[in-house]
N, C-alpha and C positions, 0 to 999 in steps of 0.2 A: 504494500500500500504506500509505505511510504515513499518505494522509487518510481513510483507510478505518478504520485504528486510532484517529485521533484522534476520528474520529465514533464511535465505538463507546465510547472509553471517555467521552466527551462526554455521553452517552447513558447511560453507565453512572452518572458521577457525579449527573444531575439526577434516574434514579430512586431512588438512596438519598439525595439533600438530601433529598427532599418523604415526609412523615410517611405512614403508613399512617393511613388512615381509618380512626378508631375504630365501630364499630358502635353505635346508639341503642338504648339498653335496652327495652326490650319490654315493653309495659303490657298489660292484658285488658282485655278489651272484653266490655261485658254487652248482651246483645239480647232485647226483649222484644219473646215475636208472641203478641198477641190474636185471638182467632177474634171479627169484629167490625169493626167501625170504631172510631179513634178519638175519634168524637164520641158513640160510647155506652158509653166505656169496655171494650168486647168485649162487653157483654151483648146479648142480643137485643130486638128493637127490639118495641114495642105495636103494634097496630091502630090505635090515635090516633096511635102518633107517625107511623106511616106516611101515614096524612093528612094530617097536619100540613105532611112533607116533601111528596108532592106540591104539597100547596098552596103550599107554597115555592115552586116550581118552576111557580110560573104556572098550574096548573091550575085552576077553576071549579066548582063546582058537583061537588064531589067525593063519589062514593057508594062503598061496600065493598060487593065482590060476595063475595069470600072472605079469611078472613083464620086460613087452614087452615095448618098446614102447612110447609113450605121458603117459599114465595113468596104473597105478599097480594097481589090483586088489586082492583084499584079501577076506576072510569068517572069520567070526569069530562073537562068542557067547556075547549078551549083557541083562544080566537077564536071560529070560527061551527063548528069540528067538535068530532066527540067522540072521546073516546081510549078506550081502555082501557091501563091501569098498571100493569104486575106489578114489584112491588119485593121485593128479599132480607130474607126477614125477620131475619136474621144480622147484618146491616151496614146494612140501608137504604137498600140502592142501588139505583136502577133498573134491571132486567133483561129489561123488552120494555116498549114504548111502538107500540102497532096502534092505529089511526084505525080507529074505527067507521063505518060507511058507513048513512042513513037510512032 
């Protein structure tokens, strides 16, 4: 009994030595979402630039088939085949890449 008492008030004394943790004051947070990419700033991307990206991207001999729309499509050579490209006109991203067959 009595080491039962002295561990309890043991116990008692080290949770009131030790301070309550204060809480960290609370900032805001700002989030900006652009419809886009960051590399166009959120605007929508040109028929050129869409080429241009391809052509980044290792393609050859790059032609616009359409440049209608949600999505551009382009042809164009990578090694000895041919692709066809459709990229987001929104962000510029490539959204199918199909090998054309001869």
């Amino acid at each position: 009994m009595r080491n039962n008492t002295a561990t309890t008030l043991g116990l008692l004394f080290c949770l009131l030595a030790t301070p309550l943790a204060v809480p960290a004051p609370a900032y805001a947070v700002t989030i900006n979402i652009n419809v886009g990419s960051n590399l166009n700033h959120g605007r929508p991307i040109s028929c050129r630039e869409g080429e241009r990206r391809i052509r980044d991207r290792g393609f050859r001999d790059v032609r616009r088939v359409d440049c209608r729309g949600r999505t551009f499509v382009y042809r164009g050579w990578r090694g000895n085949q041919r692709f066809e490209i459709a990229l987001d006109s929104r962000n510029g991203r490539v959204t199918d890449v199909r090998r054309i067959r001869r």
